[in-house]
PDB file of N, CA, C, O and CB in Angstrom:
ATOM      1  N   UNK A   1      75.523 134.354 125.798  1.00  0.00           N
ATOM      2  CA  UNK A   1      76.104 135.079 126.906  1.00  0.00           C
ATOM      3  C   UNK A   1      76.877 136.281 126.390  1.00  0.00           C
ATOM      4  O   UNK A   1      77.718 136.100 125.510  1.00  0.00           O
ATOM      5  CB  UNK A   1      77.011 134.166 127.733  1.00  0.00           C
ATOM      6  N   UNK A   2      76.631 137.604 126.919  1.00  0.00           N
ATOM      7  CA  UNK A   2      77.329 138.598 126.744  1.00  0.00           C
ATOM      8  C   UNK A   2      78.719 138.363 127.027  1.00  0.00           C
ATOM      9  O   UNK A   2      78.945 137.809 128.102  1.00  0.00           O
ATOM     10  CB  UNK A   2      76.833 139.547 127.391  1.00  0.00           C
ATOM     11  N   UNK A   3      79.544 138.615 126.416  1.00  0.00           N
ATOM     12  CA  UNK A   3      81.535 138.871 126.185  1.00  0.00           C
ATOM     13  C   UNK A   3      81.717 139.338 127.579  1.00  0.00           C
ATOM     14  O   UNK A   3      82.564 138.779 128.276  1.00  0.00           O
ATOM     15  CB  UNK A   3      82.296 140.405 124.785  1.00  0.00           C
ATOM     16  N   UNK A   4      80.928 140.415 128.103  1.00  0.00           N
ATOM     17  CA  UNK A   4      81.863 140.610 129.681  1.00  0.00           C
ATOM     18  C   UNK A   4      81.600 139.399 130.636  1.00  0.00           C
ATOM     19  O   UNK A   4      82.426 138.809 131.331  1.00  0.00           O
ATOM     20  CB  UNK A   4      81.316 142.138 130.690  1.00  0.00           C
ATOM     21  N   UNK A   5      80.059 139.132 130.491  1.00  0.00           N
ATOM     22  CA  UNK A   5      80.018 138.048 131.693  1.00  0.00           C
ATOM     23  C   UNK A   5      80.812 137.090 131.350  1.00  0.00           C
ATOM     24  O   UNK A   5      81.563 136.751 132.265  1.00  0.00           O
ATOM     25  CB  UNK A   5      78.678 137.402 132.038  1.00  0.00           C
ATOM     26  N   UNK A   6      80.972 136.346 130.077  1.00  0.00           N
ATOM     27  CA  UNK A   6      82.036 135.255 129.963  1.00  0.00           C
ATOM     28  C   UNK A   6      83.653 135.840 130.508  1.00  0.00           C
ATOM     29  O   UNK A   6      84.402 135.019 131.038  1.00  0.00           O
ATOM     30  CB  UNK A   6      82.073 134.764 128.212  1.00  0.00           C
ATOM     31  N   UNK A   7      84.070 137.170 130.351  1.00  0.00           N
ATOM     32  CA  UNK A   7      85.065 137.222 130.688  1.00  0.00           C
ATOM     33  C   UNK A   7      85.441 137.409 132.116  1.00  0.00           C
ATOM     34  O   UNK A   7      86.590 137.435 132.557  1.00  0.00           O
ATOM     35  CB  UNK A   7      85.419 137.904 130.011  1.00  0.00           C
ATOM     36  N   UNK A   8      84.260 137.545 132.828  1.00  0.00           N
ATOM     37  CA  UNK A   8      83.934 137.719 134.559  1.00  0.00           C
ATOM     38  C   UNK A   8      83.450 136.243 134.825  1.00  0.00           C
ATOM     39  O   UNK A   8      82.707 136.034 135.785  1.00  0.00           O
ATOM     40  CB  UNK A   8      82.495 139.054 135.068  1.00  0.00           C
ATOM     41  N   UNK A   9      83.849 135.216 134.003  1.00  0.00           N
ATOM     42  CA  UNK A   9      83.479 134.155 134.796  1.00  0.00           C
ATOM     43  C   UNK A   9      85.243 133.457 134.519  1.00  0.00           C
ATOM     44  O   UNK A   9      85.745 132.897 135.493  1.00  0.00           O
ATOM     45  CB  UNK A   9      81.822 133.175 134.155  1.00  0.00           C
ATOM     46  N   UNK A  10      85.779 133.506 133.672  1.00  0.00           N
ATOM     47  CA  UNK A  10      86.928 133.164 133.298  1.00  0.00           C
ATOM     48  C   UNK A  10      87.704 133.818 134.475  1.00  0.00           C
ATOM     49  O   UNK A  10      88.046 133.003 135.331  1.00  0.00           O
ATOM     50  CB  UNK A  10      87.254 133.573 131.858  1.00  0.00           C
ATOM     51  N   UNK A  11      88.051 135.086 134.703  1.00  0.00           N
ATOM     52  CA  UNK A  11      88.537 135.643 135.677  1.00  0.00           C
ATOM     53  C   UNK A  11      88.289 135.158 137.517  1.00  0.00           C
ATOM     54  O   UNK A  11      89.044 135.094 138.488  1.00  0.00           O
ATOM     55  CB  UNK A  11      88.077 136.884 135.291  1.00  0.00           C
ATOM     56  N   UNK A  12      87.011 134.930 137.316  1.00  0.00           N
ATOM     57  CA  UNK A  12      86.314 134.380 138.646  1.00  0.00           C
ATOM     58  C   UNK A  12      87.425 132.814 138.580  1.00  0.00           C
ATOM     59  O   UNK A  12      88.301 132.581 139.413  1.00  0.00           O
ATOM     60  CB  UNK A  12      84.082 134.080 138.446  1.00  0.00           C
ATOM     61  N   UNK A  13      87.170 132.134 137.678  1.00  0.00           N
ATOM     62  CA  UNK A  13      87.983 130.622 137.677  1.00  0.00           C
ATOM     63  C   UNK A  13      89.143 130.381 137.783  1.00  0.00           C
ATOM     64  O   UNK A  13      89.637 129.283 138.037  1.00  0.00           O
ATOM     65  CB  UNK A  13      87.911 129.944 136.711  1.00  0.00           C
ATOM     66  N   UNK A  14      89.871 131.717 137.537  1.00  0.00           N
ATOM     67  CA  UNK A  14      91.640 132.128 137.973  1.00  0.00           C
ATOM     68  C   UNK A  14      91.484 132.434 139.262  1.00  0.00           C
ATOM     69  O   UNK A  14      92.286 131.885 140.018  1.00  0.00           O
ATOM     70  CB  UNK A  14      92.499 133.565 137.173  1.00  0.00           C
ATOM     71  N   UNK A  15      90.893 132.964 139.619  1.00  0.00           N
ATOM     72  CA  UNK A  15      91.060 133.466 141.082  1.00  0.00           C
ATOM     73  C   UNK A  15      90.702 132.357 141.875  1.00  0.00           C
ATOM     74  O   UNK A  15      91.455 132.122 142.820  1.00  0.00           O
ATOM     75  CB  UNK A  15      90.171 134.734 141.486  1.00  0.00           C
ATOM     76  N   UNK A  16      90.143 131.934 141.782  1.00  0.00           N
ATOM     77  CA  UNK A  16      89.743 130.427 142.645  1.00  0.00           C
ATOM     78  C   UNK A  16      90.371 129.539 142.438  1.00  0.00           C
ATOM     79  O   UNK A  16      90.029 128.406 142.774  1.00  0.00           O
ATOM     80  CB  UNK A  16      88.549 129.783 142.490  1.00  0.00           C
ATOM     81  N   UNK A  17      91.613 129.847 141.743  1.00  0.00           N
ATOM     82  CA  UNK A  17      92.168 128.459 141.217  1.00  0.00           C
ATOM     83  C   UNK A  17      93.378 129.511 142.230  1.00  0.00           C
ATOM     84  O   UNK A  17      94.222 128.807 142.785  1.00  0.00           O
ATOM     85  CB  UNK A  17      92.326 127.801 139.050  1.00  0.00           C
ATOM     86  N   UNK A  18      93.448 130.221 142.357  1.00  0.00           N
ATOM     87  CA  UNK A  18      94.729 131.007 143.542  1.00  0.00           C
ATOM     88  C   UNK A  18      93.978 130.908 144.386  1.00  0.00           C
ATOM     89  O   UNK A  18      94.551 130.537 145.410  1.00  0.00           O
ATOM     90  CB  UNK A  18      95.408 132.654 143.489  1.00  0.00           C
ATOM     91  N   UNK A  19      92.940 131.049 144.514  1.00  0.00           N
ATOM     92  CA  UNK A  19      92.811 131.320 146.410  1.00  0.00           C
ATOM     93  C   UNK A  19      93.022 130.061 146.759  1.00  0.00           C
ATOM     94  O   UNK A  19      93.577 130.055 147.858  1.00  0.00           O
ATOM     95  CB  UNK A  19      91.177 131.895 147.236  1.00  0.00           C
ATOM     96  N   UNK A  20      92.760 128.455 146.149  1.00  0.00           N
ATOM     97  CA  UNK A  20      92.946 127.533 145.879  1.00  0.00           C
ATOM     98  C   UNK A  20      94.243 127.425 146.164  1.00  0.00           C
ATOM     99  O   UNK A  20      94.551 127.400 147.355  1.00  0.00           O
ATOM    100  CB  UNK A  20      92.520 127.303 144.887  1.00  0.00           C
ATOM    101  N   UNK A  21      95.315 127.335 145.120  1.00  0.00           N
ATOM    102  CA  UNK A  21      96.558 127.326 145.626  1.00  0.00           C
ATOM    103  C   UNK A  21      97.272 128.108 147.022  1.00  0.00           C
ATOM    104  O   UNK A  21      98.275 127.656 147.576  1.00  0.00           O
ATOM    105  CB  UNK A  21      97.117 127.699 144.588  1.00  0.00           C
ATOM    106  N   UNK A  22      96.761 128.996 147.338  1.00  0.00           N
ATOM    107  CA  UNK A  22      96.951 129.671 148.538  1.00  0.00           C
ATOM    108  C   UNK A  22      96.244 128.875 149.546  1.00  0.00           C
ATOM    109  O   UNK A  22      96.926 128.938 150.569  1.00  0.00           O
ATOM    110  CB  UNK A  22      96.489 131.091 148.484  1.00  0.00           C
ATOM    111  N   UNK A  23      94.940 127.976 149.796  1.00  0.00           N
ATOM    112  CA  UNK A  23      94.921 127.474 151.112  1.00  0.00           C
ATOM    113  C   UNK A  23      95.694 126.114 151.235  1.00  0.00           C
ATOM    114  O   UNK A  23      96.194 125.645 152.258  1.00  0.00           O
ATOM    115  CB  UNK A  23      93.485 127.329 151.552  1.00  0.00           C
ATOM    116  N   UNK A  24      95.683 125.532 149.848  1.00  0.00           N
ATOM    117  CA  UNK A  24      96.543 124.652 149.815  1.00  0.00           C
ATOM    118  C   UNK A  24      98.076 124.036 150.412  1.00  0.00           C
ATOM    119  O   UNK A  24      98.463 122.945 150.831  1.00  0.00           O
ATOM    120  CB  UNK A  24      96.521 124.814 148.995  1.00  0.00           C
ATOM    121  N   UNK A  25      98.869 125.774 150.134  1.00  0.00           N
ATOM    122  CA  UNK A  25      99.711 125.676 150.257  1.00  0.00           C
ATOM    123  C   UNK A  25      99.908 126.205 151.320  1.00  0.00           C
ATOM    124  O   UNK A  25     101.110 126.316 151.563  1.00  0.00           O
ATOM    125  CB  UNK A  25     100.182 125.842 149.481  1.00  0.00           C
ATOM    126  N   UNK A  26      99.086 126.682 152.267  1.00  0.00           N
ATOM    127  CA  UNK A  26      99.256 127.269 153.431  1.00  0.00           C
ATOM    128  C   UNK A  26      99.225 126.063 154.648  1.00  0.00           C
ATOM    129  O   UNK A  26      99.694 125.967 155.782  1.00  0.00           O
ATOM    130  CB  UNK A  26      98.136 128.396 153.543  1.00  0.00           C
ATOM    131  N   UNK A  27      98.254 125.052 153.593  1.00  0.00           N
ATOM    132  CA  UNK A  27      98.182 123.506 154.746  1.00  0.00           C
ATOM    133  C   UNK A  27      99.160 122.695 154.285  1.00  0.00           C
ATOM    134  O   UNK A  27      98.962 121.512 154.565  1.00  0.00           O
ATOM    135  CB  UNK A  27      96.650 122.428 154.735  1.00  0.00           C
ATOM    136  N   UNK A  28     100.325 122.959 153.566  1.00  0.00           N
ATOM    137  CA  UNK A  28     100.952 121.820 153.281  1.00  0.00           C
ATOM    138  C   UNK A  28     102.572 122.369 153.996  1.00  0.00           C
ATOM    139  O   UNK A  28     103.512 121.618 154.259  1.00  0.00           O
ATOM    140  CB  UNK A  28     100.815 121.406 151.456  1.00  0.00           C
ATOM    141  N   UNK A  29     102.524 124.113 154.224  1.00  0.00           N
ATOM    142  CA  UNK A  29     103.132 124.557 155.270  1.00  0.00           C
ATOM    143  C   UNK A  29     103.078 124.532 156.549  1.00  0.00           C
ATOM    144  O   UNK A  29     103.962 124.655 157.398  1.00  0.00           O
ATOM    145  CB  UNK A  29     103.158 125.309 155.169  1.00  0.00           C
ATOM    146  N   UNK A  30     101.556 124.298 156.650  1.00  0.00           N
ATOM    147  CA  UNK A  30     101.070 124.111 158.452  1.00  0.00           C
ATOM    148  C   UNK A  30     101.371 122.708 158.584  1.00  0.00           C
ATOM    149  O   UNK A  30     101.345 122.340 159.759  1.00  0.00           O
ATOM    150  CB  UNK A  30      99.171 124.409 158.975  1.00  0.00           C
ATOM    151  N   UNK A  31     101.649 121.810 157.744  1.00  0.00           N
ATOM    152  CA  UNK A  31     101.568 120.540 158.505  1.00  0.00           C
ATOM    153  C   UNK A  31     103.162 120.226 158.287  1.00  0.00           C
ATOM    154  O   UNK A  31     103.614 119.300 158.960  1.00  0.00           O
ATOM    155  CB  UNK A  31     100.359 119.292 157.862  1.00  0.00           C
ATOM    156  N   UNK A  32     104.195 121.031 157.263  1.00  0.00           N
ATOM    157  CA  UNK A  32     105.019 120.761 157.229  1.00  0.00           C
ATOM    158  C   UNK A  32     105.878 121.332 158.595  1.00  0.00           C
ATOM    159  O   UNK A  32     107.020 120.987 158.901  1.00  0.00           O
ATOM    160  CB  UNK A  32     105.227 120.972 156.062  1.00  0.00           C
ATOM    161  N   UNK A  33     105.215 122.072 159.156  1.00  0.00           N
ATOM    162  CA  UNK A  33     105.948 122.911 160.255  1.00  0.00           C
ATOM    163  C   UNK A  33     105.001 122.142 161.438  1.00  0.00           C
ATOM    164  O   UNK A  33     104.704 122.961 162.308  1.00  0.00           O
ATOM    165  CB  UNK A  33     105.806 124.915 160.105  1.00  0.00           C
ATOM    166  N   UNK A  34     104.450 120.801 161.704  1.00  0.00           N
ATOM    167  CA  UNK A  34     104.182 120.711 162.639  1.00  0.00           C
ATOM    168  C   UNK A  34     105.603 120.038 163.944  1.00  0.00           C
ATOM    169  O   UNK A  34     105.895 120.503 165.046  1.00  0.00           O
ATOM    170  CB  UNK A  34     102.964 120.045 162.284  1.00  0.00           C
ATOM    171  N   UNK A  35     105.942 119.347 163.523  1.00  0.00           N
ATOM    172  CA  UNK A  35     107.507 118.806 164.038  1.00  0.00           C
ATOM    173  C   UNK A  35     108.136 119.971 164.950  1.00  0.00           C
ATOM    174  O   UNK A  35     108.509 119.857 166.118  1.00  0.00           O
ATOM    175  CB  UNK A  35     108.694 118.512 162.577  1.00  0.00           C
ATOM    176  N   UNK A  36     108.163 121.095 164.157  1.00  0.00           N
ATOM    177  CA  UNK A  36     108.788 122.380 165.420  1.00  0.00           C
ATOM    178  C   UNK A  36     107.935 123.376 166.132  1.00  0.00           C
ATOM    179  O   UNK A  36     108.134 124.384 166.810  1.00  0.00           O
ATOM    180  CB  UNK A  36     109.805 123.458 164.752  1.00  0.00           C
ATOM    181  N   UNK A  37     106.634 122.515 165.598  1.00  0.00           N
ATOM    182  CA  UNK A  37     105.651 124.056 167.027  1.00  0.00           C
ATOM    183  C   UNK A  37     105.801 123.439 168.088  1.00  0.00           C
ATOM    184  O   UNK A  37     105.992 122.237 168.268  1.00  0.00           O
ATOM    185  CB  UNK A  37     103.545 124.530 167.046  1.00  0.00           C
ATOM    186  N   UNK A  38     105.717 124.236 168.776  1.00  0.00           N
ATOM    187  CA  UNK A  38     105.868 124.060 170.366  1.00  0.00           C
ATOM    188  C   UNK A  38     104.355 123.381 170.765  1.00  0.00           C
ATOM    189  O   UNK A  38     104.266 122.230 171.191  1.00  0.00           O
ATOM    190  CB  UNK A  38     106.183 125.764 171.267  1.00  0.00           C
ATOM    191  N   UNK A  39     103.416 124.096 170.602  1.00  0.00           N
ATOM    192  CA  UNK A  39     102.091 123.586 170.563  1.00  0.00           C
ATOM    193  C   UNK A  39     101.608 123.067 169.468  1.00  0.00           C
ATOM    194  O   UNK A  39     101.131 124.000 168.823  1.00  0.00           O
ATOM    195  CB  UNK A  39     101.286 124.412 170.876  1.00  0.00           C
ATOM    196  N   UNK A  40     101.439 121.822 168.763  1.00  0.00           N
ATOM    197  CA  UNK A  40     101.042 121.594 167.609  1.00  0.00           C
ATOM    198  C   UNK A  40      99.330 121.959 167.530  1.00  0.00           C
ATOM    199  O   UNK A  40      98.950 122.855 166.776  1.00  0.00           O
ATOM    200  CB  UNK A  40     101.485 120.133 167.308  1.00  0.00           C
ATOM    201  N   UNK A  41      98.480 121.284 168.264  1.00  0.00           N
ATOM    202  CA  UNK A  41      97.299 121.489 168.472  1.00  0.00           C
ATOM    203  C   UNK A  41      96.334 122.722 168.112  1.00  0.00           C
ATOM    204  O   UNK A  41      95.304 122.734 167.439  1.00  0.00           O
ATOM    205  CB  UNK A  41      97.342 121.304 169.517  1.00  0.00           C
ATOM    206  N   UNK A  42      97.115 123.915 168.888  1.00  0.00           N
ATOM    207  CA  UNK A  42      96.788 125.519 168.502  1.00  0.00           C
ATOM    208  C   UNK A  42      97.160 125.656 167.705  1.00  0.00           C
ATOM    209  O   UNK A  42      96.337 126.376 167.139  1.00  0.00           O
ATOM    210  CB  UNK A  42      97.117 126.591 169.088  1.00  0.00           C
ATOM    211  N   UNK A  43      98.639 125.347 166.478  1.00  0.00           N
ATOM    212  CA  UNK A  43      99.292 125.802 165.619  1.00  0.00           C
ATOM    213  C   UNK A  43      98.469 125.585 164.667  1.00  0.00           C
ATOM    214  O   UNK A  43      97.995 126.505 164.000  1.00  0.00           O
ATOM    215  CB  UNK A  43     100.469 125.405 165.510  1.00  0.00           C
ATOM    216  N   UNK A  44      98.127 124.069 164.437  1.00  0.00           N
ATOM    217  CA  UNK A  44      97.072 123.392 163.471  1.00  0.00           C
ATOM    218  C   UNK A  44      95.706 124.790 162.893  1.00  0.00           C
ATOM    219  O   UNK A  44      95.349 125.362 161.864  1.00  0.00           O
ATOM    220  CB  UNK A  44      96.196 121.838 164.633  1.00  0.00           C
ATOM    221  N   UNK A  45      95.254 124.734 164.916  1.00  0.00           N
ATOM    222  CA  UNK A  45      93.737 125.647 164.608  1.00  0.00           C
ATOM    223  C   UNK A  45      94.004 126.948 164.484  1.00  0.00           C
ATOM    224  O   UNK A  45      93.101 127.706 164.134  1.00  0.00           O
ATOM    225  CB  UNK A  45      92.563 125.619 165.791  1.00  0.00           C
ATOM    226  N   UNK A  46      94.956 127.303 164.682  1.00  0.00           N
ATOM    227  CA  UNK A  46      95.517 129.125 164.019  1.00  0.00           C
ATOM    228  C   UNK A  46      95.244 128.763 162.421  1.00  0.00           C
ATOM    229  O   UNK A  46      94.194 128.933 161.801  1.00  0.00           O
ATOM    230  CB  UNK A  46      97.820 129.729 164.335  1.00  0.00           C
ATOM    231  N   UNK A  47      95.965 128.447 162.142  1.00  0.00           N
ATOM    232  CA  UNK A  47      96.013 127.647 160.917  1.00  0.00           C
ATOM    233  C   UNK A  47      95.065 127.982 159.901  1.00  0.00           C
ATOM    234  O   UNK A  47      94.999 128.868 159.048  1.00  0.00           O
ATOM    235  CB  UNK A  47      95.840 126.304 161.203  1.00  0.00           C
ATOM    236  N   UNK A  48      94.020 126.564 160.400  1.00  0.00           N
ATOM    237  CA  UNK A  48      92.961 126.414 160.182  1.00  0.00           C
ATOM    238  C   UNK A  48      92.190 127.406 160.094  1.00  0.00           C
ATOM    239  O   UNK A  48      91.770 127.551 158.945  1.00  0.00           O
ATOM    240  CB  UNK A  48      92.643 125.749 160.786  1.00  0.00           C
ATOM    241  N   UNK A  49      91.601 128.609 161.265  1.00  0.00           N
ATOM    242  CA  UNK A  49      91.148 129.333 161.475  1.00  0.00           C
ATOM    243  C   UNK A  49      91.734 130.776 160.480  1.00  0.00           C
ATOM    244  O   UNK A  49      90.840 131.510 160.060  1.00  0.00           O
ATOM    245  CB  UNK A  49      91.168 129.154 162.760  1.00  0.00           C
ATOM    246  N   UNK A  50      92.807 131.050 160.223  1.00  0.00           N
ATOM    247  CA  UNK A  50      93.641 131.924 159.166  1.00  0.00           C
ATOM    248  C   UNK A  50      92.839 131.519 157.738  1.00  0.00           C
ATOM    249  O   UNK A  50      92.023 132.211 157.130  1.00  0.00           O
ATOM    250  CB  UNK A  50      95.524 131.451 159.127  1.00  0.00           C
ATOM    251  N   UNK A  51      93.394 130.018 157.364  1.00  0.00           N
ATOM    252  CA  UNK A  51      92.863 129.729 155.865  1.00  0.00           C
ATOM    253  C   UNK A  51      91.343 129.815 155.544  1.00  0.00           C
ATOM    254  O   UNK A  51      90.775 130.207 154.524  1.00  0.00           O
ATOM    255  CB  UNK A  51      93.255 128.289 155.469  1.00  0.00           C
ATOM    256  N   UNK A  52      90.861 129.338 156.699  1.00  0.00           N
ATOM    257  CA  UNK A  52      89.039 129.573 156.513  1.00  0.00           C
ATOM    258  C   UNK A  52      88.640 131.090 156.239  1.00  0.00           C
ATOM    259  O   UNK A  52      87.826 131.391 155.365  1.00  0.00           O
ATOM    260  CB  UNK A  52      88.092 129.132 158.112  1.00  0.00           C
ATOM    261  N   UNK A  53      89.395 132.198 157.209  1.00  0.00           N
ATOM    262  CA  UNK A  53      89.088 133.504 156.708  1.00  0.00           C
ATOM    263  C   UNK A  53      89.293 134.363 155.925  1.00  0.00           C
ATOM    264  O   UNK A  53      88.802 135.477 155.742  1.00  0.00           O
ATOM    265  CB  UNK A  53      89.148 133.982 157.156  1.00  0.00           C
ATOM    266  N   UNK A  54      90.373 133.558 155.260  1.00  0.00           N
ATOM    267  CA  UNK A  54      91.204 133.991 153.893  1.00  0.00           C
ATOM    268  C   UNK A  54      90.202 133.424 152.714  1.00  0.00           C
ATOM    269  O   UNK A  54      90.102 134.198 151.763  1.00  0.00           O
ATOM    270  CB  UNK A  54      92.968 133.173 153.775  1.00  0.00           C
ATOM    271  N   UNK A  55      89.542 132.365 152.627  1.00  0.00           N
ATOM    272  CA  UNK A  55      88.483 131.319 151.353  1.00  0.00           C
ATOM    273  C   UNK A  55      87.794 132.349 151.678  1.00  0.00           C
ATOM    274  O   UNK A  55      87.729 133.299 150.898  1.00  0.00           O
ATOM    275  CB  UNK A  55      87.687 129.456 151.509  1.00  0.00           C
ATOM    276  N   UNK A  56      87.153 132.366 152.880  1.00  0.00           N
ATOM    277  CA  UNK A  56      85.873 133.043 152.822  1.00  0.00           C
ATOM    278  C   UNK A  56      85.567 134.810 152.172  1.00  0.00           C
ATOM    279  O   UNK A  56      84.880 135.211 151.233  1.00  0.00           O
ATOM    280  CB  UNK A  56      85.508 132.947 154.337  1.00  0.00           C
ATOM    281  N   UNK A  57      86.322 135.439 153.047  1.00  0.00           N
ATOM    282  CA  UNK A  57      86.855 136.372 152.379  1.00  0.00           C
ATOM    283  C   UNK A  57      87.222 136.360 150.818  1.00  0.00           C
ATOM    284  O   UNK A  57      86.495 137.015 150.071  1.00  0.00           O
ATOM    285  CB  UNK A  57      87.813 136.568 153.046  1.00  0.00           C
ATOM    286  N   UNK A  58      88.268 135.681 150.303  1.00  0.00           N
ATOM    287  CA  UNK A  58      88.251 135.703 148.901  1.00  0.00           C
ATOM    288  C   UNK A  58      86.657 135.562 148.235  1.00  0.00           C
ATOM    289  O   UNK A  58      85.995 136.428 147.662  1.00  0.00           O
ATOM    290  CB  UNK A  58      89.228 134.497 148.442  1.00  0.00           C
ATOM    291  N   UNK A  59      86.394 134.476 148.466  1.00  0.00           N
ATOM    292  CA  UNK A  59      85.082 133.717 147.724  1.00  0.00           C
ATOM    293  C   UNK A  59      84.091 135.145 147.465  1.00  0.00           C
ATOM    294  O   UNK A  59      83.760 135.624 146.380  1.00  0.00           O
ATOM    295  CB  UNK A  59      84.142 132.284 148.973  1.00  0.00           C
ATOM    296  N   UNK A  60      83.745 135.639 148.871  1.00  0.00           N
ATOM    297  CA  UNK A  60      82.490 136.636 149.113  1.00  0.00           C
ATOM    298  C   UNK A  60      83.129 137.717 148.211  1.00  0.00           C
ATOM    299  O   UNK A  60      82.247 138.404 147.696  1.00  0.00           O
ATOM    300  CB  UNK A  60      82.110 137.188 150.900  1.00  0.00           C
ATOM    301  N   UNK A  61      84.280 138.059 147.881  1.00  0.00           N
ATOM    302  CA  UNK A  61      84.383 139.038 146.970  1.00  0.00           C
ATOM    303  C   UNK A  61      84.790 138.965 145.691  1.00  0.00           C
ATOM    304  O   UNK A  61      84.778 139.817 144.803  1.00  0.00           O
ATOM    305  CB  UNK A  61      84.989 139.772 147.381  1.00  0.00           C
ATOM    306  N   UNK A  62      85.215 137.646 145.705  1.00  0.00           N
ATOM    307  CA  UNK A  62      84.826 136.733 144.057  1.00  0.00           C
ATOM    308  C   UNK A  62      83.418 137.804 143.555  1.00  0.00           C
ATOM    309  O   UNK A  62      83.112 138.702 142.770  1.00  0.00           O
ATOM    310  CB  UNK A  62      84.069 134.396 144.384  1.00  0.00           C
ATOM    311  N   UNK A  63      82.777 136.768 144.876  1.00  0.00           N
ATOM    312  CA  UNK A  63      80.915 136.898 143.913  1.00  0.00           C
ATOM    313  C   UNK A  63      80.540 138.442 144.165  1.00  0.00           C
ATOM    314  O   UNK A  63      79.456 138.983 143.951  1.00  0.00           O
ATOM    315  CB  UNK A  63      79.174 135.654 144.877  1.00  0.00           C
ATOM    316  N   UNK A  64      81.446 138.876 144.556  1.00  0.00           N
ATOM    317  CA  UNK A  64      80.496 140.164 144.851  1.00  0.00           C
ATOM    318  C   UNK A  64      80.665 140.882 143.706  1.00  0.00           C
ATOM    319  O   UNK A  64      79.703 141.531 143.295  1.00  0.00           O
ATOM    320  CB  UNK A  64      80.847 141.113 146.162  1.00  0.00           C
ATOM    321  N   UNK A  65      82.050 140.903 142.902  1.00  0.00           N
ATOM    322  CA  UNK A  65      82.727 141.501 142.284  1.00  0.00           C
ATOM    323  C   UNK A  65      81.984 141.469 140.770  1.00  0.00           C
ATOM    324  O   UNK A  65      81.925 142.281 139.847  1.00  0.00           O
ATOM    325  CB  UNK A  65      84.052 140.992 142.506  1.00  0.00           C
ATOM    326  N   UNK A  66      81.308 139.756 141.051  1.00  0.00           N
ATOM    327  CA  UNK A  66      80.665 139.278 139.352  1.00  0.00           C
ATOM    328  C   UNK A  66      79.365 139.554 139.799  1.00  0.00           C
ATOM    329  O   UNK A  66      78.663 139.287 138.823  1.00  0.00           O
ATOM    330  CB  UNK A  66      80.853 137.403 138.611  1.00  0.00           C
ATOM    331  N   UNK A  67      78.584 139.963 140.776  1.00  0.00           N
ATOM    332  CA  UNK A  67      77.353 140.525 141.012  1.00  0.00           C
ATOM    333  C   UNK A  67      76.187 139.309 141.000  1.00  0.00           C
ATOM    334  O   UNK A  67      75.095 139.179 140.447  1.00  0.00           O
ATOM    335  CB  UNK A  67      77.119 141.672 139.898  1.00  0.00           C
ATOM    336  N   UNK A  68      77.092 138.404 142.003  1.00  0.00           N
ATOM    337  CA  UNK A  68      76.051 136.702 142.101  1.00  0.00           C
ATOM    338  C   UNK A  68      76.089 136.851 143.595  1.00  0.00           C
ATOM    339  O   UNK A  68      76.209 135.680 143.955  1.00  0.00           O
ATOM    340  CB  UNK A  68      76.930 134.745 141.401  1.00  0.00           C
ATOM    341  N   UNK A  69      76.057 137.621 144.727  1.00  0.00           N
ATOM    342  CA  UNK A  69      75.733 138.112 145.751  1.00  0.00           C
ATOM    343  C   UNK A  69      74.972 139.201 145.922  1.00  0.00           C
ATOM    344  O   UNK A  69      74.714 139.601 147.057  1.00  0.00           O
ATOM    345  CB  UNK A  69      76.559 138.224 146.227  1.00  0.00           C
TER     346      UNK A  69
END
């Protein structure tokens, strides 16, 4: 393996290991804040719906970035 792609896959495995910690910790805030939403139900799927477009987003420009899209 060429030196850049190993170093574009190392880089790819940090970043996923944050976008990782970022949905993580975004659900361990959404559920820690369920007790004071007013609506828990919607709060949950805001939530939900936020972190899914945040992975996805990250991910697609992960790969776009290492040229596996």
């Amino acid at each position: 393996m060429p030196e850049v792609e190993i170093l574009g896959i190392i880089l790819s495995i940090i970043a996923g290991g944050v976008v990782g910690l970022v949905f993580f910790g975004g659900l361990w805030l959404s559920v820690k804040s369920i007790p004071t939403a007013k609506n828990p139900a919607a709060f949950m799927l805001l939530s939900f719906v936020v972190r899914i477009a945040v992975f996805v987003a990250a991910f697609y420009s992960i790969a776009k970035w290492g040229n596996w899209v």
